[in-house]
C-alpha positions in Angstrom: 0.0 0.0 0.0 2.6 2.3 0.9 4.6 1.7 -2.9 1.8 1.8 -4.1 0.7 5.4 -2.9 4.0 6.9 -3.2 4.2 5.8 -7.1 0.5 7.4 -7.7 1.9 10.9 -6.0 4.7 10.8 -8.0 3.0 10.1 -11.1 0.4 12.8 -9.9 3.2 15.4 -9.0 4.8 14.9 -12.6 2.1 15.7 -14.5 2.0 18.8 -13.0 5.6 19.5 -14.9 6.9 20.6 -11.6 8.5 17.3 -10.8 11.4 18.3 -8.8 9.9 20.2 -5.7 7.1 17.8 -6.3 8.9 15.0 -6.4 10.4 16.0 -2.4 6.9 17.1 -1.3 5.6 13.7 -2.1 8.3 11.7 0.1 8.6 13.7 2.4 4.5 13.2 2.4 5.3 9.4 2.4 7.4 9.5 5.6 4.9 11.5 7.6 2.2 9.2 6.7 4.4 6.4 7.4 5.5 7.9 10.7 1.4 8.8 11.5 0.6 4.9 11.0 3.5 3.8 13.5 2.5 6.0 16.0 -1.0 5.1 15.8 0.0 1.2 15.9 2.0 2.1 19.4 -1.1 4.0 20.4 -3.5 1.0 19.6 -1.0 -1.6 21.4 -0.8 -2.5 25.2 1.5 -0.8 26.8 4.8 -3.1 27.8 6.6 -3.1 30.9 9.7 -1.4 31.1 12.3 -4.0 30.9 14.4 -4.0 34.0 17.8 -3.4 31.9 17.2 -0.2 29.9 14.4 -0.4 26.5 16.5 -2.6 24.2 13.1 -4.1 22.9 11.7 -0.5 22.5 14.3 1.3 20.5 15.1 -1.9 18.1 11.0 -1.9 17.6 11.6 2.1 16.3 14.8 1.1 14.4 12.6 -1.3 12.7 9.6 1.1 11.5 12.5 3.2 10.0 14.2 0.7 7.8 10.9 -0.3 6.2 10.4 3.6 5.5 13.6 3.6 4.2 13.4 0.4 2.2 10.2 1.7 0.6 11.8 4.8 -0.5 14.4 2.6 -2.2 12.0 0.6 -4.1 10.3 3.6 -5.1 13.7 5.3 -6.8 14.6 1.7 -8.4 11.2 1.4 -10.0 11.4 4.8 -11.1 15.0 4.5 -12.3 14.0 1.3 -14.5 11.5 3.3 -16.0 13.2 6.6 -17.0 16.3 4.4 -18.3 14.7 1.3 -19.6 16.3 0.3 -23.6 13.3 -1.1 -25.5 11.8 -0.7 -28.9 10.8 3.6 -29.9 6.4 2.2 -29.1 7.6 0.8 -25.8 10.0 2.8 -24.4 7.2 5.8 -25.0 4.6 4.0 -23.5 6.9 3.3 -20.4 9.1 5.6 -20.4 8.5 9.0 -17.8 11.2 11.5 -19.3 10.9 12.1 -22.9 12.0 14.4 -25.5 10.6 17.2 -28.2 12.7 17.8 -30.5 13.3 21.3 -32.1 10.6 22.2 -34.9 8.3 20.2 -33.4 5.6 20.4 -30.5 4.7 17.2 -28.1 1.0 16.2 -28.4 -0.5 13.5 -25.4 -3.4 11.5 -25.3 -4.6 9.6 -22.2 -6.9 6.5 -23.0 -7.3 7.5 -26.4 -8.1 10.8 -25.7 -6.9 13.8 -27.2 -5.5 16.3 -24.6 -5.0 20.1 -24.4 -1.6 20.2 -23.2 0.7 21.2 -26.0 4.7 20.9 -25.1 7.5 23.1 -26.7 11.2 21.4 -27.7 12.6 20.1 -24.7 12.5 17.3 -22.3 9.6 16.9 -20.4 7.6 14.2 -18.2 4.4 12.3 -18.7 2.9 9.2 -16.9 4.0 5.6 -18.6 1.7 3.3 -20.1 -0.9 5.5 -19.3 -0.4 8.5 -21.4 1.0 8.7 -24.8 3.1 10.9 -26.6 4.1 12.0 -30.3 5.8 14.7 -31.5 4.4 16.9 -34.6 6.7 18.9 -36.6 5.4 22.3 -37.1 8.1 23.3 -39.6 8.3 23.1 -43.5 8.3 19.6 -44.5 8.2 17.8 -47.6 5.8 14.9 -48.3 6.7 13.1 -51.2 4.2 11.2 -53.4 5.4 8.4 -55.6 3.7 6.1 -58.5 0.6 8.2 -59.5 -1.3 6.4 -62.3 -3.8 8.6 -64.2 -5.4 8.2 -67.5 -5.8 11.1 -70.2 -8.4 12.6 -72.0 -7.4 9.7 -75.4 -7.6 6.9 -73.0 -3.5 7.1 -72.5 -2.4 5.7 -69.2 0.8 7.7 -67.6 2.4 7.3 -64.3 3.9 10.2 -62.3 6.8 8.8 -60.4 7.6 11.4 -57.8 5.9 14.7 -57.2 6.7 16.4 -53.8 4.3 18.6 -51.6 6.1 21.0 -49.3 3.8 22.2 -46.2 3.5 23.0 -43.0 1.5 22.4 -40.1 0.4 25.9 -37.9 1.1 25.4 -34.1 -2.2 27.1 -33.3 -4.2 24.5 -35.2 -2.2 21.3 -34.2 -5.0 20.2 -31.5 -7.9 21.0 -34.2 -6.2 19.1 -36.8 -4.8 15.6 -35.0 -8.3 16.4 -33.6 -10.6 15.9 -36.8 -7.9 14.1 -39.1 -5.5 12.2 -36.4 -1.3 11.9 -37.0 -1.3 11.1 -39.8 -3.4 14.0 -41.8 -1.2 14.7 -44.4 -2.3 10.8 -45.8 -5.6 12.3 -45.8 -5.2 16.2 -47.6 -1.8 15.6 -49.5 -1.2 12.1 -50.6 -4.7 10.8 -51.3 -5.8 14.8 -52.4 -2.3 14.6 -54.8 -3.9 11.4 -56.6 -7.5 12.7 -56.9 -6.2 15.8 -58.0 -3.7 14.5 -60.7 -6.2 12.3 -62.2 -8.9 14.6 -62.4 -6.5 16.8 -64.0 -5.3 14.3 -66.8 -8.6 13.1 -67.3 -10.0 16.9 -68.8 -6.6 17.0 -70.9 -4.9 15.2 -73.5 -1.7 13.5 -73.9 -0.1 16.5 -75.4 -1.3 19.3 -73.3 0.0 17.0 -69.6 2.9 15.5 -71.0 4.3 19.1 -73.2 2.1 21.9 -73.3 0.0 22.4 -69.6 3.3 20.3 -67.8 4.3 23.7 -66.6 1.3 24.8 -65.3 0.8 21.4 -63.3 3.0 22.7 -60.7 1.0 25.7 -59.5 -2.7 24.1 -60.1 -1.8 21.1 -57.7 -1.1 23.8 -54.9 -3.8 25.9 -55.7 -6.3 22.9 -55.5 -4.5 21.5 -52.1 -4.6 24.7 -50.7 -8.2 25.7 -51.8 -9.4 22.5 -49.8 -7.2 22.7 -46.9 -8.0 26.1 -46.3 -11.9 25.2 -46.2 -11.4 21.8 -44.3 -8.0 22.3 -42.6 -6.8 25.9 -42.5 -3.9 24.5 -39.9 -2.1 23.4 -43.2 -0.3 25.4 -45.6 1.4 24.2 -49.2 3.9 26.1 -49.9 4.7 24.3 -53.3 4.2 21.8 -55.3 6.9 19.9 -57.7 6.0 17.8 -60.3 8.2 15.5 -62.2 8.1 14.2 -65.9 5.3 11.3 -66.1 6.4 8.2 -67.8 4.4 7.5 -71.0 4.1 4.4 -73.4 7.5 3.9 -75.3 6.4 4.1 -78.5 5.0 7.4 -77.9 7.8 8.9 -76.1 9.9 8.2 -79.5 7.3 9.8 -81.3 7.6 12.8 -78.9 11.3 12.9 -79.3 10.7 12.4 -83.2 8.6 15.7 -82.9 10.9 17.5 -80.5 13.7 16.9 -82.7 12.0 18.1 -85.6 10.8 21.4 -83.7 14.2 21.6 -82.4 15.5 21.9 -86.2 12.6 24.3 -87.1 13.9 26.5 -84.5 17.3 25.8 -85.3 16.5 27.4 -88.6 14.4 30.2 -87.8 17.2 31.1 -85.2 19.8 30.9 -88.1 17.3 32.6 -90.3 17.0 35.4 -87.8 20.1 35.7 -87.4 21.2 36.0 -91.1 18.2 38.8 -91.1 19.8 40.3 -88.1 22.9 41.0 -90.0 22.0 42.1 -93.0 19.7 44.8 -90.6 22.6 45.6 -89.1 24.6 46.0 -92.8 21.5 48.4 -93.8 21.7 50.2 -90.5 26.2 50.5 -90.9 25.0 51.6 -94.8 22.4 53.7 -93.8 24.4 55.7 -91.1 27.3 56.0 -93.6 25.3 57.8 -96.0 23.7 59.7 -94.1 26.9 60.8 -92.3 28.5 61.4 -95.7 25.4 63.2 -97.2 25.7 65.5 -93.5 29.0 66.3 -94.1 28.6 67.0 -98.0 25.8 69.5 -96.6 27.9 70.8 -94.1 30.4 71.2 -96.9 28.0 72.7 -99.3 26.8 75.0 -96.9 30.2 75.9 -96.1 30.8 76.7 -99.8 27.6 78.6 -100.0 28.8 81.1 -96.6 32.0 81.5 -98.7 30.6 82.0 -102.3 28.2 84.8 -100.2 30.8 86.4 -98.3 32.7 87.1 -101.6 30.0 88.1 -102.9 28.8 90.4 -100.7 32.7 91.4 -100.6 32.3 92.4 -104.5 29.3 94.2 -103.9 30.5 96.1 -100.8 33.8 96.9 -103.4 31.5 97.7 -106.1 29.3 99.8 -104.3 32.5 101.8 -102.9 33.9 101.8 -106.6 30.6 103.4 -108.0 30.0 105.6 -105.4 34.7 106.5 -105.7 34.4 106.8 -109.3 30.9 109.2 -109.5 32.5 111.1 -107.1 35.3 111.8 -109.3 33.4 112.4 -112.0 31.4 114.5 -110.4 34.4 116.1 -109.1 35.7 116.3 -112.9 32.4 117.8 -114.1 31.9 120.3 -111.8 35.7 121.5 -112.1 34.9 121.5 -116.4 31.8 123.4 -115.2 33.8 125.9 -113.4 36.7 126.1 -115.8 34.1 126.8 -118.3 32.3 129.0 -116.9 36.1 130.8 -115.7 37.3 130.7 -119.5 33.9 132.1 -120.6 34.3 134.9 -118.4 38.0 134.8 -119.3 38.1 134.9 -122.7 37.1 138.4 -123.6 38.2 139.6 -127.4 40.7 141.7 -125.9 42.1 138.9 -123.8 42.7 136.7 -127.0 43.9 139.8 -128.8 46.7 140.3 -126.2 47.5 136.2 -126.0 47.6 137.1 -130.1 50.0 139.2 -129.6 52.0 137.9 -127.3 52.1 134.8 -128.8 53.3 136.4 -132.0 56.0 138.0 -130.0 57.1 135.0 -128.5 57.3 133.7 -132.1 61.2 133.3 -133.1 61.1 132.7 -136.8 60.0 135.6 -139.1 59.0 135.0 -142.5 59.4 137.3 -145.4 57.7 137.2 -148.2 54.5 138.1 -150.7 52.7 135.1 -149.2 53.0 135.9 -145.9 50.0 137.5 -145.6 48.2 134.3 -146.7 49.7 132.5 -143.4 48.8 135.5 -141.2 45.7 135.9 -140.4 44.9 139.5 -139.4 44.3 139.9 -135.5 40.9 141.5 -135.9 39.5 139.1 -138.4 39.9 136.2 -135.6 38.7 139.0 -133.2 35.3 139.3 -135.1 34.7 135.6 -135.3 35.3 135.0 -131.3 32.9 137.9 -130.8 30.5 136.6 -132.9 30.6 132.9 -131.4 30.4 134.5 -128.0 26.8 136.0 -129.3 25.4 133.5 -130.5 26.3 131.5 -127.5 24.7 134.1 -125.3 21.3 134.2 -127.6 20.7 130.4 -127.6 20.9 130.9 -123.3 18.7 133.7 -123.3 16.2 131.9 -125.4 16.6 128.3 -123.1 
């Protein structure tokens, strides 16, 4: 009785997590109810006579109530030694084992008779009752679930097989008790590798051969998630997918060559519209190199052109500045020139009075070294007043013709 009850307020104290000061409360509980009992056994018995030699029979009756206290503390620390430190299979040693461990990324999740409890325990070691309560450890970090051999049929009756296609996702720590609640452990059997096959064959089943296996195969990817995660969110928001990778599917042989037949035949297409494009790339470029030649050459012919043009005008407007400075020199002169005949005109008309030319008669015939003698030299000779009478008479006709102007 006394094991017995010391084992249940063990167990009882290490539930509450507080196991060490627990642990001391409960023996030293032990003791004190084991102490009570012997004193109400010496209570209950007749009273013995003292023995005539000092109590010998008294105190070895008290040193025996304290070995068996002692001795049933013992068993209690061997008992609970064997089952902290026991080596057995993983299902075992956590049914019976009191100390166990979360690991990190994880969170520890108990159930006691099948039943689902509240408490939730971070990384670290912790204690639970053996064989009484069980344990597991969720991970609440990324992980990656990884679904293999997924036969689906296509829209032309083809059968194909996905080998591999991986689901990474992760479990929210606020939603762990909800979850294991409605779907257990093992949910992600329920919304990622059962929902992967449903989801793949419904997809291949509204497509053909050559949309899954070339021309929608990179679309796969991203319509997996968004269907796992569409569901999950209405059924189990506590899981996320974070992605979704989908490999190749394996198809019939014979029409995998004719896939690679058609690939390699696109591949030469492309081969030669690349080469094509490239050929027209260059002679682009050659037009473009032509193209910027002449235009550079025509710019600098009109640069040059216009630079002619500014020359030919300067000069020009040098010969007409010269011209202009020529005209206006040269009327000036001749201006100059007329109005000085003018004058000089005017100065010998008032100069050359009859009597003036008489006297330059005369003194020209007295400056006159040669005389000539003769009867015909009266012929040469003319007489001074005969040349007299004609300048007067040229002087009035002169001054009639103004006179009638």
């Amino acid at each position: 009785m006394l094991l017995w009850y010391l084992v249940r307020q063990i167990f009882i104290n290490f539930e509450s997590q507080d196991w060490g000061e627990n642990f001391i409360i409960g023996i030293g509980t032990v003791m004190d109810s084991q102490q009570q009992q012997q004193q109400q056994q010496r209570e209950a018995s007749p009273q013995p006579s003292p023995p005539a030699a000092g109590g010998g029979i008294g105190e070895a009756g008290r040193g025996g109530g304290d070995f068996t206290a002692i001795f049933t503390i013992l068993l209690s620390f061997i008992a609970i030694a064997s089952m902290v430190i026991i080596p057995t299979v993983s299902t075992l040693r956590q049914s019976l084992a009191i100390l166990h461990q979360v690991p990190e990324g994880h969170v520890g999740v108990y159930w006691r008779g099948g039943a689902l409890l509240n408490t939730i325990t971070d990384p670290g070691f912790h204690l639970k009752m053996p064989l009484i309560t069980h344990f597991e450890p969720i991970q609440v970090t990324l992980q990656t679930d990884l679904v293999r051999d997924i036969p689906c049929g296509t829209k032309g009756g083809v059968m194909i097989n996905f080998e591999k296609i991986e689901v990474v996702n992760r479990l929210h720590k606020d939603y762990v008790q909800e979850t294991l609640r409605d779907y257990g452990v093992q949910y992600d059997n329920t919304w990622i590798y059962d929902k992967i096959h449903h989801e793949i064959n419904q997809f291949c089943s509204a497509h053909s051969l050559q949309q899954v296996y070339i021309d929608m195969f990179d679309q796969i990817d991203e319509k997996m998630k968004d269907a796992l995660q569409a569901d999950c969110t209405r059924y189990a928001p506590g899981i996320e997918i974070l992605s979704v990778r989908v490999t190749k599917p394996t198809i019939p042989e014979s029409i995998r060559r004719n896939f690679e037949q058609m690939e390699e035949e696109r591949t030469k297409v492309l081969i030669a519209m690349e080469r094509q494009r490239v050929f027209e790339k260059e002679a682009e470029t050659q037009k473009k190199i032509a193209i910027s030649e002449a235009e550079k050459h025509a710019h600098v012919s009109k640069i040059q052109m216009e630079q002619k043009l500014m020359e030919k005008d300067s000069l020009r407007r040098q010969e007409e500045i010269s011209n202009t400075m020529y005209l206006a020199r040269e009327k000036s002169l001749a201006d100059a020139d007329f109005y000085r005949t003018i004058k000089e005109a005017e100065a010998n008309k008032l100069k050359l009075t009859p009597q003036y030319l008489e006297l330059k008669f005369i003194e020209a015939i007295a400056n006159n070294s040669k005389i000539f003698f003769g009867n015909k030299v009266p012929n040469m000779v003319l007489d001074q007043r005969l040349l007299g009478n004609f300048l007067q008479n040229v002087a009035r006709k002169e001054n009639v013709a103004e006179n009638s102007s």
